[in-house]
N, C-alpha and C positions, 0 to 999 in steps of 0.2 A: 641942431644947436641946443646947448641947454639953456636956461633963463638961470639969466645971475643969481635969485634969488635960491634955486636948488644948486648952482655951484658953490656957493657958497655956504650953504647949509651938509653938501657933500664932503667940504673941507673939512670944516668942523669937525661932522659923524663919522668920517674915514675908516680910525682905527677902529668904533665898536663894529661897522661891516665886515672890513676885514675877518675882525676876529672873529664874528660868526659863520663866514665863508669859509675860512679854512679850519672850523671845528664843528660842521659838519660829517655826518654821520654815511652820507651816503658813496663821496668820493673819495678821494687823497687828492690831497695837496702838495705841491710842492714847488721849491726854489734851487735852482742847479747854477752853482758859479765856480770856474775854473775847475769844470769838471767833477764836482761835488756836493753833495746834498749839504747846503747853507741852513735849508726849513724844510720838513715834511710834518701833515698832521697826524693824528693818530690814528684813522683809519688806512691810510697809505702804511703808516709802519705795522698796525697789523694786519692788512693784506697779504705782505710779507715777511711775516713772523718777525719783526723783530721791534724793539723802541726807539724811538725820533731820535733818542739821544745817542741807539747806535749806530743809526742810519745817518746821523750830524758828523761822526766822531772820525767821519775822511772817506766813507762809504761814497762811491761813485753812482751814476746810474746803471754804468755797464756791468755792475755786481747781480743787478737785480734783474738781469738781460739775456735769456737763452743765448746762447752761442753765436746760433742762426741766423737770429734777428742784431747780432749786435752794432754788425755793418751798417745795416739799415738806422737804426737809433742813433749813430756816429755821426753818420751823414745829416741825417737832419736837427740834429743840434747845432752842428757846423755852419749850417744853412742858417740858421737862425743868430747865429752869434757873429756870422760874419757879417749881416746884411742884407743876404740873398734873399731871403722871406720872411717877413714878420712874424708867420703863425703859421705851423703845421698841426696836421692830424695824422696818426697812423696807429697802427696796434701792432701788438707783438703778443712773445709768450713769456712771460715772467716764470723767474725762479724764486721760491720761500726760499725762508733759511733751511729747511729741512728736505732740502732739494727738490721739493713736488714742484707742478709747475700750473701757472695759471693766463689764462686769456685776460688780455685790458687790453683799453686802446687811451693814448692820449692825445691832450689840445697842448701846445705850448708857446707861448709869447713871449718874443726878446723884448728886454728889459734895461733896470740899470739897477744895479743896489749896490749903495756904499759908493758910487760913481765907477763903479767897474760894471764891464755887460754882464746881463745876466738872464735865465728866462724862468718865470714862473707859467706851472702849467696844472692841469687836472689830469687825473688816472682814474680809470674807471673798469671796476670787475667786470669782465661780458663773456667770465668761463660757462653761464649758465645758457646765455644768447647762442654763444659759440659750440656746444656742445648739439644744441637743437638746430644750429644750422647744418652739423656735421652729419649730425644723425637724419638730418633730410637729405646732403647730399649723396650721403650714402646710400640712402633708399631709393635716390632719383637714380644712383649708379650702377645699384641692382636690379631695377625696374629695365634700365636703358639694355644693362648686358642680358637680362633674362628674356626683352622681348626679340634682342638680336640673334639668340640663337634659336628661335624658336623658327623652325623652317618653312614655316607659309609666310605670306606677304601680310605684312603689316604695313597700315596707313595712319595717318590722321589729318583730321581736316578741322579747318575750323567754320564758323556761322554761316560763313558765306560759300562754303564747299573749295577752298584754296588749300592745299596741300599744307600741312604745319610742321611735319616730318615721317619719318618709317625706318623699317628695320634693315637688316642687310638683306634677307632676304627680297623685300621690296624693291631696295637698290636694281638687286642684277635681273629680276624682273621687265623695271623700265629700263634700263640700262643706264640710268643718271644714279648719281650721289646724292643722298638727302638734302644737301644742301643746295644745289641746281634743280631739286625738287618743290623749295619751298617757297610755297608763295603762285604757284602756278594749277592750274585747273587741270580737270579731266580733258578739256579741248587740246590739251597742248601736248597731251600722253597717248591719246588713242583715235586710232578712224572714226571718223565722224557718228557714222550709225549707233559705237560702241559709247559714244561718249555724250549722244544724245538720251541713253538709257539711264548710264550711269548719273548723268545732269539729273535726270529726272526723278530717279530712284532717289540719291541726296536729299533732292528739295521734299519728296514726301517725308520723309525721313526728318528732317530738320524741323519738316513743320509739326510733326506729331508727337515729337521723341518717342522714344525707348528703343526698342531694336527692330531688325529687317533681315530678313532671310531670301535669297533667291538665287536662281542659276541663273548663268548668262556665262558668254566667253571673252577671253581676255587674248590679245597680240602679246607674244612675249619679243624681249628685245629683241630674240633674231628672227623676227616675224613669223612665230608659226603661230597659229591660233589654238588653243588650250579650251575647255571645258571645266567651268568654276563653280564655287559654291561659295557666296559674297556671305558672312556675316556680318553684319553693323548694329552700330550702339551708338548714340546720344550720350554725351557729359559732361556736367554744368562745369563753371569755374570757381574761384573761392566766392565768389560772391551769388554762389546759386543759381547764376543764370546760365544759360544754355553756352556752352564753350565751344562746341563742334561736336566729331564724329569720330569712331575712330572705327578698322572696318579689319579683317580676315579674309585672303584669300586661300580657301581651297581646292587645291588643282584635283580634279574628280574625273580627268579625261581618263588614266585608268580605267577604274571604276564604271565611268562610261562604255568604256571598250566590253568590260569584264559583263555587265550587263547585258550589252547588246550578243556577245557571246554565247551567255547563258539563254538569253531569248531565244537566239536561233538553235540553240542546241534542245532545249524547248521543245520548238515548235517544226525545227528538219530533220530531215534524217540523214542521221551521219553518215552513212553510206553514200547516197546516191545525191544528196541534196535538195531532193523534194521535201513540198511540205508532211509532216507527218498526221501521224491519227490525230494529233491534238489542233493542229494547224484545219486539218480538215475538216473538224467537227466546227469550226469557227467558221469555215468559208462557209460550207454546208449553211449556218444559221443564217449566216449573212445573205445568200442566195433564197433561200426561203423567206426571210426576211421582204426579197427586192420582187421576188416570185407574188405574194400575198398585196403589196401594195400595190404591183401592176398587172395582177393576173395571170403572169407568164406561167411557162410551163419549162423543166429541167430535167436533163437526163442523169442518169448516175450509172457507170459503169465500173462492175466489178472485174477486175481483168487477176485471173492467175494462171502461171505459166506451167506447160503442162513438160511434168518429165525434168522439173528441175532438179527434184533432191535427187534422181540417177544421178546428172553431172554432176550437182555438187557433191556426192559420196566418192565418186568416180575420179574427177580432175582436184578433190579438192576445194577447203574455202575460201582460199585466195582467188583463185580461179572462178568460182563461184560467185563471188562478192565482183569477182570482173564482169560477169554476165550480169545483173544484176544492175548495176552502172552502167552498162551500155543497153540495158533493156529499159531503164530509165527514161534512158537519152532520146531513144527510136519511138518511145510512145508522147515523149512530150515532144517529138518535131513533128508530127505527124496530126494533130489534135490543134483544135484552134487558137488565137491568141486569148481570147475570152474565155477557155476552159481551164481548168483546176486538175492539175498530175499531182495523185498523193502517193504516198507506200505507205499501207498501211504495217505493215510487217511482211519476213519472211521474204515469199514472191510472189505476196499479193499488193496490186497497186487498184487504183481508183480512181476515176474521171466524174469531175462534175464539170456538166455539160449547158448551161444556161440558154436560153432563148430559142428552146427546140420545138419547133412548131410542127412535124410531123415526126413519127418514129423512121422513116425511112433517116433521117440525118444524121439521128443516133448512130442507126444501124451502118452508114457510110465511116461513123468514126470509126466504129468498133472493124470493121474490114481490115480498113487503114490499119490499124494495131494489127489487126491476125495476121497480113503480110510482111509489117514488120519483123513480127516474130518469127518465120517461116523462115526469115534469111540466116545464113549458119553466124554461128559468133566467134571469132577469131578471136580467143584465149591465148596469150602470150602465144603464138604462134601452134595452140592445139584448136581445130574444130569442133563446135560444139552446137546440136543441134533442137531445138525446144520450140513450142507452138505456144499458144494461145489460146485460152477456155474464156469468154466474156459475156456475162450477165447484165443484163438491162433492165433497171427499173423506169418508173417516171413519177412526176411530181404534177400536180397532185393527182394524176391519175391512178397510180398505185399506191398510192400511199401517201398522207399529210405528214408523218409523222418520219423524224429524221432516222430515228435509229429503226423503224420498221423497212423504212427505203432502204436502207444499205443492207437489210435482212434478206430482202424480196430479193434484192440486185447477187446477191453473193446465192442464193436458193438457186435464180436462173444461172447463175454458173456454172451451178453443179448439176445444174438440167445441160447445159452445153456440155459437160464432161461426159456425164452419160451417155450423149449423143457420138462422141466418138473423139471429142476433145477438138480442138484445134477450128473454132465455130461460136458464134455467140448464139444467146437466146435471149427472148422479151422474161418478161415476167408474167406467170399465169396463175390462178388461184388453185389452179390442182398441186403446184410447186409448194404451197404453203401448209395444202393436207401431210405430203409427204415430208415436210421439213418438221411439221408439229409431232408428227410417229416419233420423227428421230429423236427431237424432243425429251417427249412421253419416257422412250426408251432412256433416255442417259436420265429422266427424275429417277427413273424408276430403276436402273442401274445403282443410281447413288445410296440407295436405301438395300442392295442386294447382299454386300457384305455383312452389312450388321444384321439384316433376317434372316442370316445362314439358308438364303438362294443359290449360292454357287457349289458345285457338286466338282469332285475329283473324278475323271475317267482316268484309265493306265492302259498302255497300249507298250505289249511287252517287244523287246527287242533281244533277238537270237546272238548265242555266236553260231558262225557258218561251220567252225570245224566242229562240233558236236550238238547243235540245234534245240542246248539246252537257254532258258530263260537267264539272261546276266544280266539284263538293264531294263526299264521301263522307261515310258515318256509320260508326264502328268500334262493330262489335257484338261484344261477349267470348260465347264458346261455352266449354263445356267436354268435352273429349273424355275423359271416365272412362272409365280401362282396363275396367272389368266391366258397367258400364250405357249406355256406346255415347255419345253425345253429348248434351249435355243442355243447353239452354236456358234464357236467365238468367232467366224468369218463376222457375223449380224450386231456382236455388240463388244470387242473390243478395239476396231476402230473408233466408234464413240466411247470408249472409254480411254481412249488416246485423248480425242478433242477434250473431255470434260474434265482431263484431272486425276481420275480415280484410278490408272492405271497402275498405278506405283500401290496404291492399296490391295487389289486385286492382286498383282505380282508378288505382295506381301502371302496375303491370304495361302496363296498355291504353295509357297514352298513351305511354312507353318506346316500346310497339311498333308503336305508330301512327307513333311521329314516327321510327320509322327503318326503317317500308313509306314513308311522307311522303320520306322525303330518295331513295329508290329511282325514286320519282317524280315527283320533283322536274320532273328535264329531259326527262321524256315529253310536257310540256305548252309551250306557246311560250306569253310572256305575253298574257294579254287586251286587247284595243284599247280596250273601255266604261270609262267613267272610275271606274266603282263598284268595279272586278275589276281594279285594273291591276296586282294581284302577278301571282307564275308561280307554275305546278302546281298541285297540284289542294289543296283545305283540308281539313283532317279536322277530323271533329267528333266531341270524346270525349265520354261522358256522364258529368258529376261528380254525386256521394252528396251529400246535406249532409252528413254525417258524414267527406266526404274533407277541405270546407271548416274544419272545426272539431276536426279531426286537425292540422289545417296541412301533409297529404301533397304538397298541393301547389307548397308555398312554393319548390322546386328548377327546374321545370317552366319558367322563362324565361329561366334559366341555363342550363339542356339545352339549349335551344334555339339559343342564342348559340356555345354549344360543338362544336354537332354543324354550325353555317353556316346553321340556316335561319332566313327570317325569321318572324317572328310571325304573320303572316297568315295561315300556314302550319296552323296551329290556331285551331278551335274552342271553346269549351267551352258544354254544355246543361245546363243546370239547371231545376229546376220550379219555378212560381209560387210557391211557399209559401217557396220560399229568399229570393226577394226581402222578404218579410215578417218574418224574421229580422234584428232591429238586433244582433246580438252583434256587438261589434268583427274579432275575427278573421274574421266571414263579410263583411262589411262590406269590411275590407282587401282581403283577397284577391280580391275582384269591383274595386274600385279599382286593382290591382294588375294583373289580366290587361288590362284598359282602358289601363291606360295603358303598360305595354309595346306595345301594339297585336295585343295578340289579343281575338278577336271572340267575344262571348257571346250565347246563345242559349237563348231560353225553348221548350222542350220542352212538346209536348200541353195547348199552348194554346187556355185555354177548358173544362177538365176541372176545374179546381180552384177556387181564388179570386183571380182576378184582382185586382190591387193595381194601376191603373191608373196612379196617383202615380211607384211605384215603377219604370214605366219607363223612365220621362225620368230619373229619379234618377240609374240606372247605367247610361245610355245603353248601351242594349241597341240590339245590332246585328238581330236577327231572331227574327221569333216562327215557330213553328211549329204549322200548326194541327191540332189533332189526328187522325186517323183517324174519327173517330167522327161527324165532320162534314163529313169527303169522302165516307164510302160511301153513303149519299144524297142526294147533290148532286143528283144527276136525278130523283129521284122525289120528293122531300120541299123544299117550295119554303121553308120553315124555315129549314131548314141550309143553304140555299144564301143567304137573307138574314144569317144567323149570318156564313158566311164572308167574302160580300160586306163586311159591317161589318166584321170584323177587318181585312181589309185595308185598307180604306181609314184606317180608323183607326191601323193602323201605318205606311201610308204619310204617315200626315200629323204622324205623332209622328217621320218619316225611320228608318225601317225599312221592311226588308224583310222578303217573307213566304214561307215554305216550307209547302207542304202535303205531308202526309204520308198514305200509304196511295194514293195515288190507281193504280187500276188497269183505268182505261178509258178511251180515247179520247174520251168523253163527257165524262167528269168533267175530263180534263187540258183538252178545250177551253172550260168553263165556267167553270175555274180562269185559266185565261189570259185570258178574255174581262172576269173581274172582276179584270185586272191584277194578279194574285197572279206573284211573281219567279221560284219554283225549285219545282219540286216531285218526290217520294220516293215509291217505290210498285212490284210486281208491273210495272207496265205496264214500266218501264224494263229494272227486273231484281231479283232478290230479292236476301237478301244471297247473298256469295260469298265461298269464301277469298279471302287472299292474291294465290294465281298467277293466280288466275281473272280477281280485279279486275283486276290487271295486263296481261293479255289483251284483258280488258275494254276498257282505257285507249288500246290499241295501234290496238284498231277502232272507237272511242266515233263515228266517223263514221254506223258502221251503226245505230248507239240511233237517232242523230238523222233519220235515213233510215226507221227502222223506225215512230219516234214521231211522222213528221211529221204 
C-alpha cells in the first residue's frame, strides 16, 4: 500500500515522471489504440528508422512486425484489450524501415486513454543478447552433431558419476537412448564386477581431476563382451567448480586380437605350431632361472631328422611340410607334460627336458622319439620314411651357459649322425675339440677368398667319338697356409653352414671364365654341328644356395664384357634343384637358357630324379655318376642302369657325360652304348691352371693315348 503522503505527492509529480520514462534513452516507449501507434518516444522510432511523428501518422504495430511473428503480436494485444490478461511479455523480430530486421522483446499493459482501451508498453533491443545466444546455440549444435558422428562411445557424467548424456554411438552401445540414459549409474548399465571398477575408477577420477587412462571391457548391448580403452577427463562448470566427467570408448578388441596374433607369430612356428627359437630361448631362461634357485638339473635335446631334405627334394614341400607337422606331433606326444617341444628351424626340433635326475631319463625320452620317427609317414597317401639323430646335453653338468648347452646338445647330434644316424648321444668334450676344428676351419675359410687361398684345378672332359679335349670341369682347391691343400669334400659343406658359399661360387666362375678367355684361341672351332662354338667350355658347379643368394644374377654380363660367348660356360647343378619351384631358382635356370649357356645335371642317378623336370628347363647334359661307371665291367646292372640313361637322354636330346671312368674297358662300353663325353683318371686327373694349359697344347697325345 502506499501512504497518502507519496500518493499524493505522485499525483502532483505524474507528468515530470512520465516525461522522463518515456524520454529515456535506453528503451522505446509506446501507446497502441485501435490498432495504432497514439505515442512512441524517440528511441523506439529510431530503433526503427523512422520519426514519432511518422510512426503517429496511422503506422500500426504489425508495420514494424516480421511476418512470422505477426500472428503472434495479434494475439497478444487481443489478449490484452479484451480482458484476457493484463500484461504480457514476448519478443519477436522487428523490421526498419530500410527492411533490415531486429531482435526486441516487449512488456505491455491494458490501459485506458481518452476513455477508450488502450495498452502502453516498453521495447527493448536484444539483437546484441540474441545474436550471442544464437551463436551459442549454434556452437552447442555443432559440438552435439560433431560428437554424434564421432564413432567411439561418448559419455558424460556428472559429480556424483550419474549419466548427464552421450553420443549415438553410446546409444547403440547400451542399447538405451540418451535420454533413458540420464540420470542413471554405472550399476544400472553393466554386470556388477564391470561396474564395480568403473564406480571406482570415477570416484578416483573425480576426486583428483584431470584425466584417466585404462583398459578394461565393456558388455555391448547384444551381450558380447569387447576389449576397451577408457579415456576420461574432469570439467568444471561456469562457475569453475568441478561439473563431472566426460569419458571415450575405445574398442581395442581388434587390436587385441591383432596383437595376440603377432605374439604367437613371434614366438610359434607357423608350420607346426610349436614354440620357436625365440619362444625357446625364453623357456630355456626361465628353466635355468627355476634350475639355479632349486638346484635342479635339465636335459636339452637336440633332435634332427635324418634323410629329410631326400623326401623333401623327392615328394616335394608340400609334402614335406606334411612330415614335418606330423613329426611335430609324434615328438610332442611322446615327451612329458612338463617338457618344452621347439622347432627350431628347418628339421631340427629341441626338447627341454626339466627335473632330470639321472641321464638314463633323458636317454628314455630321446628312444621315445627315435621310435617315433622309425614309423613310415603317410603323405597324402605317399610313404615316406626318416629316423632320428638326437644329441643330449645337460645343465649344469655340461654346461651353465644357455647358448653353449644347445652347442654341446646339437655337437652330440652330430656325433649320433656319425654313429650311423638314427641313435642319440650324450655330450662329451672330445665333441667340442672336433666342433672347435670345424670352427677354426669356417674363421679361417672366411678370410680364404680375400687371401687369394683358393686355387682352380681343371679336369678335362673328352668327346668319345674322337678323344680330343672339348670341356673341362673347374674344381676349387684350397691351399691353407698351415694344413697344406685341402679338398672341397673337408670345407665346402661348412662353407654351406657359414654363408660364404655364394662368394666362393663367385670366385670360381670369375676365374674360370678368365682361364676360359686364355683359352679361348688354343682351340679352332669344331666342324660337328652339336660343338660349333670355339675353345674349350667350362663347367662350374653351382650351390642351390648360389641360386637363391641371386650370386649369380652378374655372371652374363661378365661374359658379354670380357667378349666371350656363352657357350663358353657351363653350369651343373643337382637333381634336387630342379625340384625346387621358388621363383628365383626358377629364373635364373631360365635365364642362363636363354642367354645360351648350357646347364648340366651333376651325378645323375644318385638322388631323385624328376624326370618331368628335364624337358622343362631343357637341360643340355646329364652326367652320370661315378658310382655307376666303376662297375660297368663287372656288374651287368650298372651297365643296364647307364645303358638306359643314355638312351633316355638321347631321346629327351641330350647328351651324356660319364664321369669317373678310368679304363679302357669302361670308356669302350661307354661308347659302345653311345654315351657322348666322358671324365675320369683315364684321361687325366684334375690339374692346375698351367698344367691344364699344357695339357690343351698337346690334347693330340690324350687322344693317341686314349685311343
Amino acid at each position: 500500500m502506499l501512504s497518502a503522503d507519496f500518493e499524493n505527492r505522485l499525483k502532483q509529480e505524474a507528468a515530470p515522471l512520465l516525461t522522463g520514462l518515456v524520454s529515456n534513452e535506453l528503451s522505446g516507449v509506446y501507446v497502441i489504440q485501435d490498432d495504432r501507434f497514439i505515442f512512441v518516444n524517440q528511441r523506439l522510432a529510431d530503433l526503427f528508422g523512422y520519426t514519432p511523428e511518422a510512426l503517429c501518422a496511422g503506422m500500426g504495430p504489425t508495420q514494424l512486425i516480421a511476418p512470422a511473428y505477426q500472428p503472434l503480436a495479434k494475439r497478444e494485444i487481443d489478449r490484452r484489450l479484451s480482458g484476457e490478461v493484463k500484461s504480457s511479455f514476448f519478443g519477436f523480430e522487428g523490421v526498419r524501415s530500410d527492411g533490415s530486421r531486429l531482435d526486441v522483446e516487449v512488456f505491455g499493459v491494458a490501459t485506458t486513454f481518452s476513455g477508450k482501451p488502450a495498452i502502453i508498453g516498453i521495447l527493448l533491443d536484444v539483437s546484441e543478447r540474441c545474436r550471442a545466444e544464437r551463436a551459442v546455440a549454434d556452437q552447442l549444435r555443432f559440438i552435439e552433431q560433431l560428437v554424434d558422428t564421432i564413432p567411439s562411445p561418448v559419455f558424460f557424467k556428472d559429480e556424483s558419476g550419474r549419466y548427464m548424456g552421450c553420443n549415438s554411438a553410446f546409444e547403440g552401445y547400451v542399447g538405451l537412448t540418451r535420454d533413458a540414459l540420464i540420470g542413471r549409474s554405472v550399476y544400472d548399465i553393466a554386470p556388477r564386477d564391470l561396474a564395480d571398477r568403473y564406480f571406482a575408477a570415477d570416484k578416483a577420477l573425480l576426486d583428483q581431476g584431470g584425466t584417466q587412462t585404462y583398459e578394461t571391457s565393456v558388455v555391448y548391448a547384444d551381450g558380447t563382451r569387447h576389449e576397451v580403452m577408457l579415456y576420461k577427463a574432469t570439467f568444471n562448470n561456469a562457475r569453475g567448480e568441478l561439473g563431472g566427467l566426460v569419458g571415450v570408448l575405445l574398442d581395442i578388441s581388434e587390436r587385441k586380437r591383432m596383437e595376440q596374433a603377432v605374439w604367437h607369430e613371434a614366438n610359434y612356428d607357423a608350420l607346426t605350431g610349436l614354440p620357436n627359437r625365440r619362444l625357446f630361448q625364453d623357456r630355456l631362461r626361465e628353466e635355468v632361472k627355476r634350475s639355479q634357485r632349486g638346484g635342479g638339473r635339465f636335459a636339452q635335446l637336440f633332435i634332427d631328422l635324418d634323410r629329410f631334405k631326400e623326401v623333401n627334394d623327392t615328394l616335394g614341400h608340400d609334402l614335406g611340410d606334411m612330415l614335418l607337422i606330423e613329426a611335430a606331433a609324434r615328438i610332442s606326444k611322446v615327451v612329458r607334460a612338463s617338457d618344452t617341444v621347439s622347432r627350431l628351424g628347418g628339421d631340427e626340433f629341441v626338447v627341454i627336458a626339466p627335473c632330470i635326475t639321472d641321464k638314463d631319463t633323458a636317454g628314455t625320452i630321446a628312444q621315445h622319439i627315435i621310435e617315433q620317427m622309425q614309423m613310415p609317414f603317410d603323405l597324402d597317401g605317399k610313404l615316406a620314411y626318416v629316423s632320428a639323430s638326437i644329441g643330449i646335453a645337460f645343465y649344469p653338468d655340461d654346461s651353465t651357459e644357455m647358448d653353449t648347452l644347445l652347442g654341446y646338445a646339437d655337437q652330440a647330434m652330430y656325433a649320433a649322425k656319425a654313429q650311423g644316424r638314427n641313435s642319440f648321444c650324450y655330450f662329451a668334450q672330445p665333441m667340442q675339440i672336433s666342433a672347435m676344428q670345424r670352427l677354426q676351419t669356417g674363421n679361417d675359410l672366411r678370410r680364404a677368398v680375400k687371401a687369394g687361398q683358393l686355387v682352380l684345378h681343371f679336369q678335362p672332359i673328352v668327346d668319345l667319338s674322337d678323344n680330343r679335349i672339348v670341356k673341362a670341369e673347374a674344381l676349387v682347391r684350397w691351399q691353407h697356409p698351415v694344413r697344406g691343400l685341402i679338398g672341397p669334400d673337408e670345407f665346402i659343406p661348412v662353407a654351406e653352414d657359414i654363408g660364404v658359399i655364394s662368394e666362393i661360387g663367385h670366385w670360381v666362375f670369375e676365374r674360370a671364365m678368365q682361364m676360359a678367355g686364355r683359352w679361348h684361341a688354343l682351340r679352332g672351332p669344331k666342324t660337328d654341328a652339336d660343338t660349333a662354338e670355339a675353345g674349350i667350355q667350362i663347367s662350374v658347379n653351382m650351390s642351390p644356395r648360389q641360386f637363391m643368394s641371386g650370386s649369380s644374377a652378374g655372371w652374363i654380363e661378365h661374359l658379354r664384357q670380357h667378349g666371350l660367348p656363352a657357350s663358353v660356360l657351363a653350369v651343373e647343378i643337382t637333381e634336387g634343384l630342379l625340384l625346387d619351384t621358388r621363383p628365383v631358382v626358377i629364373e635364373a635356370l631360365m635365364t642362363f637358357r636363354s642367354a645360351g649357356v648350357q646347364v648340366s645335371i651333376d651325378d645323375f642317378g644318385t638322388g631323385y630324379s624328376a624326370m618331368s623336370y628335364l624337358k622343362k628347363f631343357d637341360i643340355d647334359y646329364l652326367k652320370i655318376d661315378r658310382s655307376f661307371v666303376r662297375d660297368l665291367t663287372t656288374d651287368a646292372s650298372d651297365l643296364a642302369i647307364a645303358e638306359a640313361m643314355i638312351v633316355m637322354a638321347h631321346k629327351l636330346g641330350m647328351k651324356v657325360v660319364a664321369e669317373g671312368v678310368e679304363t679302357a674297358a669302361q670308356r669302350d662300353l661307354l661308347r659302345c652304348a653311345g654315351c657322348d663325353y666322358a671324365q675320369g683318371y683315364l684321361f687325366s686327373r684334375p690339374i692346375d691352371e698351367e698344367a691344364f694349359a699344357r695339357l690343351l697344347e698337346t690334347s693330340s697325345l690324350i687322344a693317341s693315348q686314349a685311343a
